[in-house]
Structure formats: C-alpha cells, structure tokens
FIKOLZA-1660 file (N, C-alpha, C; in steps of 0.1 Angstrom, whole numbers, plus 5000, padded with zeros to 4 digits):
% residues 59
   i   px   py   pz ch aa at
   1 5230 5092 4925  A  X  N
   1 5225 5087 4937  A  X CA
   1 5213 5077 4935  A  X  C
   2 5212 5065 4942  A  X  N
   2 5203 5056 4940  A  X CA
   2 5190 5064 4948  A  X  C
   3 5190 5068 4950  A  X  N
   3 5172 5073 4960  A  X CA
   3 5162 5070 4954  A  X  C
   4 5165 5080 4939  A  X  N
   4 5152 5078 4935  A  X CA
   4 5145 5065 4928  A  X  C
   5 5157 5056 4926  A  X  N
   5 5153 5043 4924  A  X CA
   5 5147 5033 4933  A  X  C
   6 5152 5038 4946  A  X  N
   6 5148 5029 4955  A  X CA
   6 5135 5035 4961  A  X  C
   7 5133 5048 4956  A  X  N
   7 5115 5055 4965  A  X CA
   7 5109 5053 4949  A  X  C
   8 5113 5050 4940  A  X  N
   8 5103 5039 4930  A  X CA
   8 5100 5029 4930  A  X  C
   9 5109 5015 4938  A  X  N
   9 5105 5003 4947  A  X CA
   9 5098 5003 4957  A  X  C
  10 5101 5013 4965  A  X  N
  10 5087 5016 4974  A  X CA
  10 5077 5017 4973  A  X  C
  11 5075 5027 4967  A  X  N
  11 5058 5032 4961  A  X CA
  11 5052 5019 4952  A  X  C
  12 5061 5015 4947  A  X  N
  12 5056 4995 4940  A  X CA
  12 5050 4987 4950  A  X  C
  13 5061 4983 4955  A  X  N
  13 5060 4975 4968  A  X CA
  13 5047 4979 4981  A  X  C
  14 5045 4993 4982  A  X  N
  14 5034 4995 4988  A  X CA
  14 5019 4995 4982  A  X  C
  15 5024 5000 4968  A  X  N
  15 5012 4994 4961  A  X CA
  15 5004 4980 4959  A  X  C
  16 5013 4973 4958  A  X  N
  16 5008 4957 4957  A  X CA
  16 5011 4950 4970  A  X  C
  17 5015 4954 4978  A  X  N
  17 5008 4955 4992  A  X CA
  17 4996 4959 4996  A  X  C
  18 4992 4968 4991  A  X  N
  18 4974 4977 4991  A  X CA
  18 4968 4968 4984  A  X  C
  19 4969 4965 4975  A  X  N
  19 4959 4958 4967  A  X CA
  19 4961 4940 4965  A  X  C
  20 4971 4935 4977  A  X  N
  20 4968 4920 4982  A  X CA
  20 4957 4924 4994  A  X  C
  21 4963 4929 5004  A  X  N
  21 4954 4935 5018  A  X CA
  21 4936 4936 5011  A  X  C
  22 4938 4942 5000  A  X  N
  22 4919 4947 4995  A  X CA
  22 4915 4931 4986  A  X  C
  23 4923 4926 4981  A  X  N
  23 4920 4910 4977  A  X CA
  23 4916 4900 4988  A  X  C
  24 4922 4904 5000  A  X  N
  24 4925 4898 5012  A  X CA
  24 4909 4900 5015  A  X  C
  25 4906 4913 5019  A  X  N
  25 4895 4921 5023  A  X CA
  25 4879 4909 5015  A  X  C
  26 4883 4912 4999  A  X  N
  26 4872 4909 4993  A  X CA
  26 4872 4896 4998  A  X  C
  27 4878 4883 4996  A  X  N
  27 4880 4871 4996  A  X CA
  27 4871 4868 5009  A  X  C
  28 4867 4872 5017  A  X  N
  28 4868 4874 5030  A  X CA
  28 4855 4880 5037  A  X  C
  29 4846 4882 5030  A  X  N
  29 4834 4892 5034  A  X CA
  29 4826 4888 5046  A  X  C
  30 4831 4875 5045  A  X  N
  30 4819 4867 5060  A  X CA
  30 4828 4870 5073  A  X  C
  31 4839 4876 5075  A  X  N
  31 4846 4879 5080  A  X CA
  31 4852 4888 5086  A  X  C
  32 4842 4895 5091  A  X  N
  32 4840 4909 5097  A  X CA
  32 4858 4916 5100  A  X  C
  33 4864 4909 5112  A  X  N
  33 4875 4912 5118  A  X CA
  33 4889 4910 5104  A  X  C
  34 4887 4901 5095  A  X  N
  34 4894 4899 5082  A  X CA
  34 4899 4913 5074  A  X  C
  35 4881 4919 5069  A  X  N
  35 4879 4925 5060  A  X CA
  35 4883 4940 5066  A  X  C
  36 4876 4942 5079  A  X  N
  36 4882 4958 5088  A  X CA
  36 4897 4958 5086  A  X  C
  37 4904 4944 5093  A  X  N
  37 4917 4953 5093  A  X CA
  37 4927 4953 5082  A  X  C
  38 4920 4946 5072  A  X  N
  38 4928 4942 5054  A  X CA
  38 4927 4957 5053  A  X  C
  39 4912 4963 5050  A  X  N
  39 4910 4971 5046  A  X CA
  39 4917 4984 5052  A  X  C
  40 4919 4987 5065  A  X  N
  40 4930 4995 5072  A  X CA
  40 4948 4994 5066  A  X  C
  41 4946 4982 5065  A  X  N
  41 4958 4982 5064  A  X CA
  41 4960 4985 5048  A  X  C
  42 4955 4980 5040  A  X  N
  42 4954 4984 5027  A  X CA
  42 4951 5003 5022  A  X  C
  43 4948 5013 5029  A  X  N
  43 4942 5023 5031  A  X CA
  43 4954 5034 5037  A  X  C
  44 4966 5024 5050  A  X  N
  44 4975 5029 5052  A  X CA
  44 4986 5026 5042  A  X  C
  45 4985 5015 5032  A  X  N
  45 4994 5013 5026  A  X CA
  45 4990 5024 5011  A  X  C
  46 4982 5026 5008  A  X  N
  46 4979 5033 4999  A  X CA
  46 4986 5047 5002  A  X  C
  47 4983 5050 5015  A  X  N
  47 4988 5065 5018  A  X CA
  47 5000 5065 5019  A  X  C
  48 5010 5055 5027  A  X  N
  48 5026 5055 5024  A  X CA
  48 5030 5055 5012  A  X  C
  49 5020 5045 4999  A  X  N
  49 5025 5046 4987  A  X CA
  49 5021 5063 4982  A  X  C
  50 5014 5073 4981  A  X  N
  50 5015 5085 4980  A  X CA
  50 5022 5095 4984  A  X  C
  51 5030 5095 4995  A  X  N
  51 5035 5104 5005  A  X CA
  51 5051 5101 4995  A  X  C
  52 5050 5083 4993  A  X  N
  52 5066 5084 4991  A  X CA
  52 5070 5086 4977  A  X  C
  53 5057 5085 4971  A  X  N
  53 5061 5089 4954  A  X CA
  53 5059 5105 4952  A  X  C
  54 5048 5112 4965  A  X  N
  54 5049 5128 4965  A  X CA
  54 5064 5130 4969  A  X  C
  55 5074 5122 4976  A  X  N
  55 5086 5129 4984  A  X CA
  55 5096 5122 4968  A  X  C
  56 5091 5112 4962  A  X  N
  56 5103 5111 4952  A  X CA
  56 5104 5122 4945  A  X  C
  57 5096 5128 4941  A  X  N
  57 5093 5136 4933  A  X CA
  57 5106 5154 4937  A  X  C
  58 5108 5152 4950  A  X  N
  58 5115 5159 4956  A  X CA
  58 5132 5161 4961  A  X  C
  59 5133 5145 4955  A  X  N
  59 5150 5142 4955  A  X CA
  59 5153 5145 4944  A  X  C
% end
C-alpha cells in the first residue's frame, strides 16, 4: 500500500511549509499583520506535520 509513502510527503511538505511561513515571519518584523499570521500559520502547519507523522506511524 502506498500510504505510508505518501503521509511521509506530507509530514515534508508541511514541514517546509512551517518553516517558509517562520522565514516569512522573520523577514518581516516591521510588519505586525505579516509576522502574526506567518507565524499562525506556520504553528498550524507544524502541528498537521505531527499529527500526520504520529498517524503514519499507525498504518
């Protein structure tokens, strides 16, 4: 079954998602409304990348 291959592209792909969003964030500091919602979104993306490498772990 491909699953577990493909919830190890995810957990990637959310990862460097997280961490463009917090580059985003940094680049950005004079930028109040920038840096809040990089940082949200970077924070949500961290936690989708956890949840889906805790559920690969499960297929």
């Amino acid at each position: 079954m491909q699953l577990p291959a493909y919830l190890r592209m995810l957990v990637g792909a959310e990862r460097s998602l997280a961490d463009a969003y917090r580059a985003v964030a940094s680049a950005n500091p004079d930028e109040a409304d920038v840096r809040f919602t990089c940082t949200g979104f970077a924070s949500d993306s961290g936690r989708h990348a956890r949840r889906a490498g805790a559920r690969r772990g499960a297929v």
